[in-house]
C-alpha positions in Angstrom: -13.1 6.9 0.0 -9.6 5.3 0.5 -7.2 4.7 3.4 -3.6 4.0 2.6 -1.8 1.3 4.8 1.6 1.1 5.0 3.9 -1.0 7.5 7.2 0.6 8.2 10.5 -0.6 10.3 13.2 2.0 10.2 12.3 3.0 6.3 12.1 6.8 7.1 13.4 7.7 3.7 11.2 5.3 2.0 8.4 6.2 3.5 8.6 9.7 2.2 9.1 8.8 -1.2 6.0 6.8 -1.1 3.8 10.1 0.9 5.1 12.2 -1.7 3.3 10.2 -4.4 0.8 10.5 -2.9 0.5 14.2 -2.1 -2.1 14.6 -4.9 -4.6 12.6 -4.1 -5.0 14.0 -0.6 -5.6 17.2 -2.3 -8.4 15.9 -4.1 -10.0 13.8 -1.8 -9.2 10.8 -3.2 -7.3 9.7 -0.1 -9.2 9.9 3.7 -6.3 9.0 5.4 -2.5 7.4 5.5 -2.3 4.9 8.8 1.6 4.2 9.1 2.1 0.7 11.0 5.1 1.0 12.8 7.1 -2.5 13.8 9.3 -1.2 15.8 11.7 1.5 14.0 14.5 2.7 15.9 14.7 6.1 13.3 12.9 8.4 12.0 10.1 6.5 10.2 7.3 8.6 12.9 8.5 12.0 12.3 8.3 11.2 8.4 4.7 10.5 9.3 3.9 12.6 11.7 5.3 15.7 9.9 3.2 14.5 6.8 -0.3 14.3 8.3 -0.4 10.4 8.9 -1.9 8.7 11.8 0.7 6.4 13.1 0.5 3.3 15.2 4.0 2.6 17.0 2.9 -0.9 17.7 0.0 -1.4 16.1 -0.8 -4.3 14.0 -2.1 -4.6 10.5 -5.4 -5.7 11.7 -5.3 -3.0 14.4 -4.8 -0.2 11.6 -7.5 -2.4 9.4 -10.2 -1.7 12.2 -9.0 1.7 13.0 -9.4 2.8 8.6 -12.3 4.9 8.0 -12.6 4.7 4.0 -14.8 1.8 2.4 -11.5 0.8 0.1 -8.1 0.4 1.4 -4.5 0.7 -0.6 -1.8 -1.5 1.1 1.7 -0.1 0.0 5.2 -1.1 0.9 7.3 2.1 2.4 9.6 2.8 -0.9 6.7 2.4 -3.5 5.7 5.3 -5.8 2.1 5.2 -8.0 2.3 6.7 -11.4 0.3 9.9 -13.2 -3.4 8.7 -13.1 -3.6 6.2 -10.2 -6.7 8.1 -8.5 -8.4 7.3 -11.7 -7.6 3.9 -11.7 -8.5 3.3 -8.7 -12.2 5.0 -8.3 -12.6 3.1 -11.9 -12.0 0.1 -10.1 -14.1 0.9 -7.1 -17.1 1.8 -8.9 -17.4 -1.6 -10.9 -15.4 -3.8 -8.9 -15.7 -6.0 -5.7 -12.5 -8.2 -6.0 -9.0 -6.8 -4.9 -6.8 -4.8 -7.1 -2.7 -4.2 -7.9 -0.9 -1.9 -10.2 0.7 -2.4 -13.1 5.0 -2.2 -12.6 6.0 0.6 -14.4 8.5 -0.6 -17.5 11.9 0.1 -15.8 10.9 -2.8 -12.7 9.6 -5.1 -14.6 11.9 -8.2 -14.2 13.3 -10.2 -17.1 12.6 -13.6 -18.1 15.1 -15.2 -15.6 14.5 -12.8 -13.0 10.7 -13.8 -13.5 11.6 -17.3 -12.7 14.2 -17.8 -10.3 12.9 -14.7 -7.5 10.3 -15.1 -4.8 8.6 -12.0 -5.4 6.6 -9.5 -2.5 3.0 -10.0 -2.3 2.8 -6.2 -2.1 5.3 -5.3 -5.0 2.9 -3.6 -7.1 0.1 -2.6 -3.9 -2.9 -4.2 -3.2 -6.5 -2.2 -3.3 -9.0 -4.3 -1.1 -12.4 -3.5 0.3 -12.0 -3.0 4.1 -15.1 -5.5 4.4 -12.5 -7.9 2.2 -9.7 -7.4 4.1 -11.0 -7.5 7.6 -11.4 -11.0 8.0 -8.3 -11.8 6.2 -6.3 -9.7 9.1 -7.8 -11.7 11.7 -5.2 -14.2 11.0 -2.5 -12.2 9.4 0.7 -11.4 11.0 1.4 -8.8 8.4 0.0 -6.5 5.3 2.1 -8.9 3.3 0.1 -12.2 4.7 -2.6 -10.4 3.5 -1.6 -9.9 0.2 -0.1 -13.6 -0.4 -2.1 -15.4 -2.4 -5.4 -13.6 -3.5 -6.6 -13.5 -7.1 -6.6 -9.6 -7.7 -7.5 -7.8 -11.4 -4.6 -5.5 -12.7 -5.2 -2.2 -12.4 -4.6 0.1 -15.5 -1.7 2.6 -13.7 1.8 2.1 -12.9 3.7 1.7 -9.7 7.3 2.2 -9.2 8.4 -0.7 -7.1 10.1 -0.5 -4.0 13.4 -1.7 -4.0 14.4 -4.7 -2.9 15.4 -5.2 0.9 
């Protein structure tokens, strides 16, 4: 059903935090696949992945791992990012009755303040972006990155939390 996207450079740690979360879903078949886009990571960032079951692509692009994704929806994460209790939910809830994109809701503790609301250029893919592959594959045709992708597309909110990564 899904494949789960994320672009790494040398975010080893990260990157584990964020398979972790997603452990559960893999069990129950919620997840097809994790594609790890490498851009260029001088640690450990492909034995994380490797070691965890991912497919990883040491220089492939977004739009390469886009083609490459076998599952009908795709979850773009940033390395670092962990998704709350009931995200599989969520997200088949979405997928059965929706065809625009989706992102999670920040869980309470990141959600920025007034100020911070104002005055910060926030991520594109803070809180994740679920996209239909058919959605998404034109969009990488002229995408340098998963984040290009993200920038700028109405999305609905999804009703589960995401712990943001944090910043860089």
């Amino acid at each position: 059903m899904l494949s789960v996207l994320i672009e790494t450079k040398n975010d080893e740690e990260a990157l584990a935090r964020t398979l972790d979360s997603l452990v559960s879903a893999a069990g129950d078949g919620t997840i097809r696949e994790v594609i790890v886009c490498d851009l260029g990571s001088t640690d450990q960032t492909h034995r994380v992945a490797e070691q965890a079951g991912c497919e990883f692509l040491a220089t492939g692009s977004i739009a390469a791992a886009i083609g490459q994704a076998k599952g009908d929806w795709l979850l773009l994460l940033e390395p670092g990012a962990r998704l709350g209790e009931g995200w599989t939910q969520a997200v088949r809830d979405h997928a059965e009755m929706m065809k625009m994109p989706g992102r999670f809701t920040r869980a309470r503790a990141d959600r920025p303040g007034f100020l911070a609301r104002i005055f910060s250029s926030d991520r594109a893919l803070r809180e994740g972006l679920l996209i239909r592959k058919a959605q998404a594959e034109p969009l990488s045709r002229r995408a340098k990155s998963a984040e290009a992708i993200a920038r700028g597309l109405a999305t609905k909110r999804l009703h589960a939390e995401i712990r943001i990564a944090p910043p860089l």
